[in-house]
N, C-alpha and C positions, 0 to 999 in steps of 0.2 A: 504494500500500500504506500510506503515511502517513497518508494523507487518512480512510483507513478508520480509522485506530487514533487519530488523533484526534476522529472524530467517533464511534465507539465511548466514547471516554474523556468527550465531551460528553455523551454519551446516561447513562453511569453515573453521571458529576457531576450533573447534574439531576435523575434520577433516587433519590441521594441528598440531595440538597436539598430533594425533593419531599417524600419521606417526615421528615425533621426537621420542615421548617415545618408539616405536619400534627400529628406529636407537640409544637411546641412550641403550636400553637391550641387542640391539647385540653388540656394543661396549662393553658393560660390561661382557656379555658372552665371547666373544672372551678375553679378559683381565683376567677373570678369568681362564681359558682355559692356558694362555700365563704363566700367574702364577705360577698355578700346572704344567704348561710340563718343566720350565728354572729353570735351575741350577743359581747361583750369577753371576760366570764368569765360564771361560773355558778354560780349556789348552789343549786339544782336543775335536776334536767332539766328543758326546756322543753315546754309542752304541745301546743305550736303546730309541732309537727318536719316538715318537707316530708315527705310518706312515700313519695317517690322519693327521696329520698335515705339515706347510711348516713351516723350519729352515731358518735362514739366520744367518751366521756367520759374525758378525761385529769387526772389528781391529781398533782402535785409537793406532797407533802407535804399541808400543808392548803389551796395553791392549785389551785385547779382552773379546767379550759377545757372547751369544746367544741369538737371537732375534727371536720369531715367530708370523707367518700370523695370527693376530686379526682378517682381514678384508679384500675382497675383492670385487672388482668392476668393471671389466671390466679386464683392462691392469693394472688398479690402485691395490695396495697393501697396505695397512697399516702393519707395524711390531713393533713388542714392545718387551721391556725385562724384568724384572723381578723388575727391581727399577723405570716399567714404561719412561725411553727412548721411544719414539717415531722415526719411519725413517720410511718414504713413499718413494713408488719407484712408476714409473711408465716404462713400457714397461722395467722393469729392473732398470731403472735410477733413481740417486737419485733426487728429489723434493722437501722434505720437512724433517728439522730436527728439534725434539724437546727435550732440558733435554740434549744436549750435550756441550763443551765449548765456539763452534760456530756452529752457526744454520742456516744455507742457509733453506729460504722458500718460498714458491710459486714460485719457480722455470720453467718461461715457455719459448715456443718455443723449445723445447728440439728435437736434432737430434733423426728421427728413420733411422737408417742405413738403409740403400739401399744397392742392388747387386752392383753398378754404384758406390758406394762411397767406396764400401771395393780392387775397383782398381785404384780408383786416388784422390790426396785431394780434398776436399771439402770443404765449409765453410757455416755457422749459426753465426744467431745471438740470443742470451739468453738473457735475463730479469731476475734478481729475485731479492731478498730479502736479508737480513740479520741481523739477531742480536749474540750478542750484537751490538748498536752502531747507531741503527734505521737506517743503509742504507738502502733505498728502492731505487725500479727501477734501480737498475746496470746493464746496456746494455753491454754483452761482445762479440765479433767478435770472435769465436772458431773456431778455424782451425782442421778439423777430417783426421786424415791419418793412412790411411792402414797401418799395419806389419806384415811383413814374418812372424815372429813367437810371441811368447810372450818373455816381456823382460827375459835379463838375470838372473834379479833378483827376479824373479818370478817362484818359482820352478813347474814343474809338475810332478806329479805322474804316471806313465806308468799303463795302453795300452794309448800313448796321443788321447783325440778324435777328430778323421779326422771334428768332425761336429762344433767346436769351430773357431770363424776367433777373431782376436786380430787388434785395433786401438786404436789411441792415440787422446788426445782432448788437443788440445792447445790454451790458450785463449789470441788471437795475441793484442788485447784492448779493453780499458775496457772506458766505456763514453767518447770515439772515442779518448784516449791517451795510449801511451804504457804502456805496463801492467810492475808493479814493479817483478824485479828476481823470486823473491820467488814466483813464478805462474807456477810452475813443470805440463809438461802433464799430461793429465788423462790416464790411459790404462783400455782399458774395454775388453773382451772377449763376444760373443755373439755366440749362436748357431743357426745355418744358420738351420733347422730343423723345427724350429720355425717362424710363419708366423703370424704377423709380425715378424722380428730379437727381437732376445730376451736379454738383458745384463742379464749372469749368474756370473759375475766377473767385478765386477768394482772397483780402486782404485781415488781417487779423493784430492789433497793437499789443504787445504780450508786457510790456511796460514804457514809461512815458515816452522812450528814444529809442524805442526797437519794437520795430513794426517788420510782419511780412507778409510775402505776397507770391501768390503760386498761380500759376494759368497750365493751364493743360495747351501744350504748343497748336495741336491740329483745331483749336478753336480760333488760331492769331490770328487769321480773318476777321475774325469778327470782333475779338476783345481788344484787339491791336495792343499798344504799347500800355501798362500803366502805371501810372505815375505814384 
């Protein structure tokens, strides 16, 4: 009867090791992949983009990289760049950051737009993470509201596309006290085309002088440059 429960217990160790070492070779695939397709940084989008693969353009402020799809999983996305940055998105949004100067992570309860919320506000409440600084569990009260269009400050590039809708994520408090100034809304763009709503544009202030901003490349048509 031993002999069985140890060689059961062999059979599910290997079993589990099998499937790691496969998810740790496509991680490593996809990173090598990530590697050879990323320039360092980028001052524009590049012309030459594998078109198997997915780009996302990421902005800290006025620096910017190119980041591409290592991995995916559903709605989930893994994205990397070139000195190894890590940014998950899911259904577009961001999640998880890693290798940047602040790191929001496990990121949950995350809004998925609705028809219903892109014509009246709406509210969620998020969980996540943080380092530096070991915050854990910051419960914040975000308030999601529709816009006419996208902000001013946010340029787009013509033909604009009719399939783009624009809201804003405002995080009204944070472990049930008002949120400090420096908590600027989020603007995200999403493509109503997409089922679920999809964020192809989202900008996000994680503190008062660091902000960022991620565009899924095959959308540049239409999001163009933003500022």
């Amino acid at each position: 009867m031993r002999s069985r429960w140890v060689v059961t217990r062999i059979v599910v160790v290997g079993t589990l090791v099998g499937m790691l070492t496969a998810c740790t070779n496509l991680w490593q695939a996809g990173w090598q992949t990530a590697k050879q397709a990323l320039p360092q940084t980028i001052s524009s989008p590049p012309q030459n983009r594998d078109p198997n693969l997915r780009y996302l353009k990421v902005a800290i402020n006025q620096h910017e990289v190119l980041m591409v799809e290592a991995y995916r999983a559903g709605s989930e996305s893994v994205w990397v760049s070139s000195d190894l940055a890590i940014l998950k998105t899911r259904n577009g949004y961001l999640t998880d950051l890693e290798g940047f100067r602040i790191n929001w992570q496990e990121v949950r309860g995350l809004n998925l737009v609705t028809a219903a919320q892109l014509a009246k506000p709406t509210a969620y409440t998020r969980v996540r993470n943080e380092m530096p600084g070991y915050r854990y569990q910051i419960r914040e009260s975000v308030l999601v509201s529709p816009l006419a269009r996208a902000p001013q400050e946010i340029q787009l590039t013509p033909p604009r596309n009719a399939n783009l809708r624009w809201f804003s994520e405002e995080v009204r408090t944070q472990l049930g006290e008002q949120v400090p100034s420096f908590h600027y809304p989020g603007v995200f763009a999403i493509d109503i085309n997409q089922d679920p709503y999809h964020v192809v544009f989202g900008r996000q202030c994680l503190a008062r002088d660091y902000c960022i901003r991620w565009q899924i490349l095959e959308h540049t048509e239409s999001v163009g440059r933003a500022q």
